[in-house]
C-alpha positions as CSV (number, residue, x, y, z in Angstrom):
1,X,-27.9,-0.1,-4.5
2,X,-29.0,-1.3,-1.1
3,X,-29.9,1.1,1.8
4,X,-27.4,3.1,2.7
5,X,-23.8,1.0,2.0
6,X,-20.7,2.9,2.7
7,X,-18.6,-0.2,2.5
8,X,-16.2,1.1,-0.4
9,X,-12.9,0.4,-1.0
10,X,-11.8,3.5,1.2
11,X,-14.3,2.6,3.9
12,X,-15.2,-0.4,6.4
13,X,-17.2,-0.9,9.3
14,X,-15.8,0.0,12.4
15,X,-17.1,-3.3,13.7
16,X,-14.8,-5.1,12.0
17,X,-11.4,-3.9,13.8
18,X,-10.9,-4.8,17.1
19,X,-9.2,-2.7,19.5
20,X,-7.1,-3.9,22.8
21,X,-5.8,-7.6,23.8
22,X,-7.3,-9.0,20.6
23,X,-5.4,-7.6,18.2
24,X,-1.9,-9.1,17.5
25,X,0.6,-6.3,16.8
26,X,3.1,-7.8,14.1
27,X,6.9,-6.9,13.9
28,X,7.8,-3.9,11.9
29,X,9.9,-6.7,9.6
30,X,6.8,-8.2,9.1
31,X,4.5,-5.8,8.2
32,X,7.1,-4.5,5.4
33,X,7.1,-7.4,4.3
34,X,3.4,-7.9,3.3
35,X,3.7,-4.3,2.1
36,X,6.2,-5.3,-0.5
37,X,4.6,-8.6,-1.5
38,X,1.7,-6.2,-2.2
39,X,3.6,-4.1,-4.5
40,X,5.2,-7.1,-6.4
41,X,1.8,-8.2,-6.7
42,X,0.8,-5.1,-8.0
43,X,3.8,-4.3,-10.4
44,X,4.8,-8.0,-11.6
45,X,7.3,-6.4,-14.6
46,X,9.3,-4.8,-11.9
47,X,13.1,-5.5,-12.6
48,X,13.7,-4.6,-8.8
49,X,11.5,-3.5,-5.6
50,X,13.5,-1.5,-3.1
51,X,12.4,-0.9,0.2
52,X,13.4,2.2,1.9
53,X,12.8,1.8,5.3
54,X,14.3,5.5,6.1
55,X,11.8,7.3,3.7
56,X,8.9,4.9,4.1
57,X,8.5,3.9,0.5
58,X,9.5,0.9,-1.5
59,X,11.1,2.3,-4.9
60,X,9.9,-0.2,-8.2
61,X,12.3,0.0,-10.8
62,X,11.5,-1.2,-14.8
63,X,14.2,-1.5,-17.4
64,X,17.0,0.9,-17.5
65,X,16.5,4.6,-18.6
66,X,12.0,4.0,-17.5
67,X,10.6,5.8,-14.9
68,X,10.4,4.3,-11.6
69,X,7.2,4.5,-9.2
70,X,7.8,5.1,-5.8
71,X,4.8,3.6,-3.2
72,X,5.0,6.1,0.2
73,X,3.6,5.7,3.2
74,X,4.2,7.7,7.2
75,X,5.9,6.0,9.5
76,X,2.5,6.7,11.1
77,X,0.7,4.7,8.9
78,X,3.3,1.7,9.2
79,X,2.7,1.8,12.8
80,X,-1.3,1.6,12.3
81,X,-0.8,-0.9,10.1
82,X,1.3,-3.8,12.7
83,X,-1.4,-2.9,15.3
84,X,-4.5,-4.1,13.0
85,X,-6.2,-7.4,12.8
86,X,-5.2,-9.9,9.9
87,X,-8.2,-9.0,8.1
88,X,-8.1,-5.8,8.1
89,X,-4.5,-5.6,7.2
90,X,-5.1,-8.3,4.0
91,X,-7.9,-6.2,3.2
92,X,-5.3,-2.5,2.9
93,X,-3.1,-4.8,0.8
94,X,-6.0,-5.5,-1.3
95,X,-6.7,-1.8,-1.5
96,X,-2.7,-1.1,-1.8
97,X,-2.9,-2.8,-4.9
98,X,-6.0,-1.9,-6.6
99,X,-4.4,2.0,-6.5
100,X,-1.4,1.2,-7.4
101,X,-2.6,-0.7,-10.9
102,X,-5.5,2.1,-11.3
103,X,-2.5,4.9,-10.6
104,X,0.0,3.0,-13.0
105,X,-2.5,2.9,-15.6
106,X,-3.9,6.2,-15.4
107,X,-0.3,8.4,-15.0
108,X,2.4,6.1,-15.8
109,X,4.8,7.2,-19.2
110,X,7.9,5.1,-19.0
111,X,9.7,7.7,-20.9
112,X,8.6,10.3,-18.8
113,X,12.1,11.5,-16.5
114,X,13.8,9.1,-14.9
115,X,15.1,10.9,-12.7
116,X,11.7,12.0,-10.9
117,X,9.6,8.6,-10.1
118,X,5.5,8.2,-10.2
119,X,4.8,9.1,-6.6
120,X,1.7,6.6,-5.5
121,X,0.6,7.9,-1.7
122,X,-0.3,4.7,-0.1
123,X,-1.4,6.2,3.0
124,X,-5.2,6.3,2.2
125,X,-4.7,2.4,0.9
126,X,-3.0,1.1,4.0
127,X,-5.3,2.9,6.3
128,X,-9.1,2.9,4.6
129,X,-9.3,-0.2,7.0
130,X,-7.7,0.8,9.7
131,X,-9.9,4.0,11.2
């Protein structure tokens, strides 16, 4: 390992965000929108992505009678997210999805109720970068 590296998955260098004029805050639209082309990256058999803007969570539904996955975030994290710099933000995406494969692997049983989905916290994914 060299020196002292901290720059993990859940961590980055401050000195890469920038704070004030610089940054170009993106519509709320928008940022869901990434969001949710993260998680079809991340679940490609997905018969159906839902995006529940109310509960902050986009609901990823298999074949009928398997377990769905639900990917939550805060409303506070959504809001951290639109006010970040581009590279920051592709880099939570990138994070976004490397938890939600490693989750999916690790806890997913299709036959497991259906009527109680996988519950993946995004929050630490969309905001490792953004801190």
């Amino acid at each position: 390992m060299e020196g002292n590296k901290s720059n993990t998955h859940w961590s980055v260098s401050r000195a890469d965000i920038q704070h004030g004029d610089e940054t170009r805050v993106i519509k709320t639209a928008a940022a869901l929108g990434e969001i949710e082309r993260a998680v079809h990256e991340a679940f490609p058999a997905a018969s159906e992505i839902a995006t529940r803007v109310e509960l902050c969570d986009f609901l990823v539904k298999f074949v009928a009678g398997q377990k769905t996955v639900s990917v939550r975030f805060s409303s506070d994290t959504l809001e951290a997210y639109r006010r970040c710099q581009e590279a920051s933000r592709l880099q939570a995406l990138k994070t976004l999805r490397l938890v939600c494969n490693f989750v999916f692997a690790r806890e997913y049983a299709p036959d497991d109720d259906p009527a109680n989905p996988l519950v993946i916290d995004a929050k630490m994914a969309l905001s490792n970068t953004l801190t």
